[in-house]
C-alpha angles and dihedrals in degrees: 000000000000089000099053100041074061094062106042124083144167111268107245088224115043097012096233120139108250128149115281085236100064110123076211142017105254083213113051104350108256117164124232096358101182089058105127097223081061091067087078090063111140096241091043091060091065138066090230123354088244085080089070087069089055087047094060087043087059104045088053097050085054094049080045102054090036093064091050093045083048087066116004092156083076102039112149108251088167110159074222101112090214096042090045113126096353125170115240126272082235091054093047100040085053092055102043127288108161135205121109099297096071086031100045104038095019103033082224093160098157089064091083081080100032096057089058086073097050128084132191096223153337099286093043094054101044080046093067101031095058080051098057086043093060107035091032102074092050101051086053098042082060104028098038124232093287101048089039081053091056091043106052088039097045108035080055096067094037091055090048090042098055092043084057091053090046081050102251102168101204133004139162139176144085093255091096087065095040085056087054088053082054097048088051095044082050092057102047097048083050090046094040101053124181116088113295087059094048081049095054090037090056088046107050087040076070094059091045092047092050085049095061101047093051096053088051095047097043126067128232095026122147096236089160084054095051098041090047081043100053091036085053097049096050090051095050092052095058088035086053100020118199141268087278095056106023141013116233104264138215078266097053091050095040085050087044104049079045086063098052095054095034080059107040089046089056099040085048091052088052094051096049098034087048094048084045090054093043095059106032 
C-alpha cells in the first residue's frame, strides 16, 4: 500500500490520481504526467481551476482600489449611479486605458490587455464582475482552464483592437473579455445542437440582444469592444473546439501559460510606470 500511494499522484492537468508512471495521462492526455516541471502547470497551482475565475475578480478590484488611491482628490461623488466613485481620466489613463488616444499619441500598444483590468466606477465593476461570475464557470467547465484562459485574454485585445480601429479614444473595462466568454458560449450551444445546446444558445442570443440595447441606449458604451469581443469569441471556439470535441492539447497549455505572463508582466509595468509618473 505504501508502494503504490508513492506512485500515484494527482495529474497536474486534470487533477485526477494516476500512477506517476503513466507515458499519458488515461483522463485528458497529458503526456508524462509525473515530470516535475510539470508540477508549475497553471491548473496545478490551484486548488480547483474556478479559482482562476476569483483570481481574475480580485486582480480587477485591485486594479480597481489602486486608480482611485492614484488620485483620490478627484474621485467621482456624481449623484450619477453609473459615474459614482470613479477613478480619474488621468488614473486610468496612467494604468492603461487604451483607444487611440494612449496608442496614437503614446504607442501604448500593451494597453489593449491592460484596459481589460480597469474599471470607471462602482456600478461598472460589480457589473462585470457578476458577469464573469455567471457565464465564467461555464466556459471553463466545457473548454477546459487552458482554452477559458485564451479566450478571455485574447477576445480582450481583439475587442480593443477593433474599437481602435473604429477611433475610440479612450476605453476601459473587462466587458470586451466577458463578451468573448459569450461568443464562445454561443459556439458551442450552435455546435452542440439537442436540446440542451439550442437551450444554452437561446439563452445566451438574450444576453447578446439586452447588450446591445444597452450599449445603444447608454452613452458612453463600447459597442465596437463588445461586438470585436463576442466575433472573437466565436472564432476562437471553432479555432480551439470543447471537451466535447476536443481535449485541451501540449499548444493550448503552452498559449495559456503565455497569457498569464503576457498579462502579469504588463499589469506589473502599469503599476510601477504609474507609481513612477505619480510621483515624478
Amino acid at each position: 500500500m505504501h508502494r503504490s500511494e508513492k506512485k500515484s499522484i494527482l495529474c497536474p492537468n486534470c487533477r485526477k490520481l494516476i500512477n506517476r508512471d503513466e507515458p499519458v495521462c488515461p483522463y485528458c492526455g497529458l503526456s508524462r504526467p509525473g515530470s516535475g516541471w510539470k508540477k508549475t502547470l497553471p491548473s496545478n497551482l490551484l486548488r480547483s481551476p474556478y479559482d482562476m475565475i476569483k483570481i481574475i475578480i480580485y486582480v480587477n478590484a485591485a486594479f480597481y482600489v489602486f486608480a482611485l488611491l492614484l488620485n483620490p482628490t478627484a474621485l467621482g461623488l456624481s449623484a450619477n449611479p453609473l459615474a459614482f466613485l470613479s477613478p480619474s481620466n488621468n488614473s486610468l489613463l496612467l494604468l492603461g486605458a487604451t483607444g487611440t488616444i494612449p496608442i496614437d499619441r503614446l504607442g501604448r500598444w500593451w494597453t489593449l490587455l491592460s484596459a481589460s483590468y480597469l474599471h470607471g466606477g462602482l456600478l461598472h465593476i460589480a457589473f462585470n464582475m457578476l458577469a464573469l461570475r455567471q457565464l465564467g464557470p461555464f466556459v471553463l467547465r466545457e473548454y477546459g482552464l487552458y482554452r477559458f484562459l485564451i479566450i478571455y485574454t485574447v477576445t480582450g485585445i481583439a475587442g480593443f483592437y477593433l474599437s481602435y480601429l473604429a477611433g475610440v479614444s479612450l476605453t476601459i473595462g473587462a466587458s470586451a473579455s466577458i463578451c468573448g466568454l459569450i461568443g464562445a458560449t454561443l459556439y458551442y450551444g450552435k455546435s452542440r445542437g439537442d436540446i440542451y445546446g439550442q437551450a444554452i444558445y437561446k439563452q445566451v442570443m438574450g444576453w447578446v440582444v439586452g447588450l446591445a440595447m444597452f450599449g445603444f441606449m447608454i452613452p458612453g458604451i463600447n459597442n465596437w469592444g463588445h461586438g470585436g469581443g463576442i466575433v472573437a469569441g466565436i472564432l476562437l471556439g471553432f479555432l480551439m473546439g470543447y471537451n466535447e470535441k476536443h481535449r485541451e492539447n501540449q499548444l493550448h497549455r503552452v498559449l495559456a501559460t503565455s497569457c498569464i505572463l503576457l498579462t502579469a508582466g504588463v499589469l506589473l509595468w502599469a503599476v510601477l510606470q504609474s507609481i513612477y509618473y505619480s510621483l515624478t
